[in-house]
N, C-alpha and C positions, 0 to 999 in steps of 0.2 A: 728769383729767390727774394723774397721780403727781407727789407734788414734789419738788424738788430734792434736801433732808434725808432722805425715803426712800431716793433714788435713791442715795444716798452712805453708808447703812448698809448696802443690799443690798450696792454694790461694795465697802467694808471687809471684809465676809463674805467675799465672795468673793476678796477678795488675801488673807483670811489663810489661806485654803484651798491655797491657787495653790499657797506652794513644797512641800505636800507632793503634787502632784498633779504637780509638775513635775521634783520625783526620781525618779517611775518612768517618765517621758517623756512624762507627758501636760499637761494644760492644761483652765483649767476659764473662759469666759465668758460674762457678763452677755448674754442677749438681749433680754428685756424684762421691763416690769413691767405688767401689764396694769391697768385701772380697778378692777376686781375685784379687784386684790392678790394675782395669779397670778403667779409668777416664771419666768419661764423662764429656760435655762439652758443653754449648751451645751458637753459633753465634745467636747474637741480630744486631738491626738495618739494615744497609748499608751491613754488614756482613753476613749476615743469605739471602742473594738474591746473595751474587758475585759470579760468574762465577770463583774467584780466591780462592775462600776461602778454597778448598780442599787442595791448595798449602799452603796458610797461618798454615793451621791444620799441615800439615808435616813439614815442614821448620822451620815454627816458636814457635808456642802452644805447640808441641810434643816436642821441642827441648826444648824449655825454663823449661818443665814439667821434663822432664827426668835429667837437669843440678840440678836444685831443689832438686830432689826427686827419685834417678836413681832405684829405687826398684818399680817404678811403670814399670806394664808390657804393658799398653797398653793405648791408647787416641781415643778416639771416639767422632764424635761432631754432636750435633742437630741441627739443622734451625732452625729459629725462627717458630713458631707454632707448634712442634714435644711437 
């Protein structure tokens, strides 16, 4: 089971991601943490169709995830509908 203190670095990361992901009309949420310390991830809105968002996932998500919370081993991200 993931705890709590993890669970609440991964979501920091991920709101300070949020407003620039929600000026171009999209949205970025926590799906899980798995035992492993696998992140998932899911692109909403404007986000979840870009043609960029594989690069926002590396660059941005995974980087801000891992300065957060450097014991996570991995970031994986949904589309909107997955």
């Amino acid at each position: 089971m993931v705890s709590k203190e993890l669970n609440e670095k991964v979501q920091e990361a991920i709101e300070g991601m949020r407003s620039y992901m929600q000026n171009d009309g999209g949205d970025l949420e926590l799906v899980s943490i798995s035992d492993n310390l696998e992140v998932t991830v899911r692109f909403l809105g404007s986000c979840g169709t870009c043609p960029f968002s594989a690069m926002t996932l590396r660059n941005g998500v995974v980087e801000a995830i891992k300065k957060h919370a450097p014991e996570i081993q991995s970031v994986r991200a949904l589309v909107e509908g997955e």
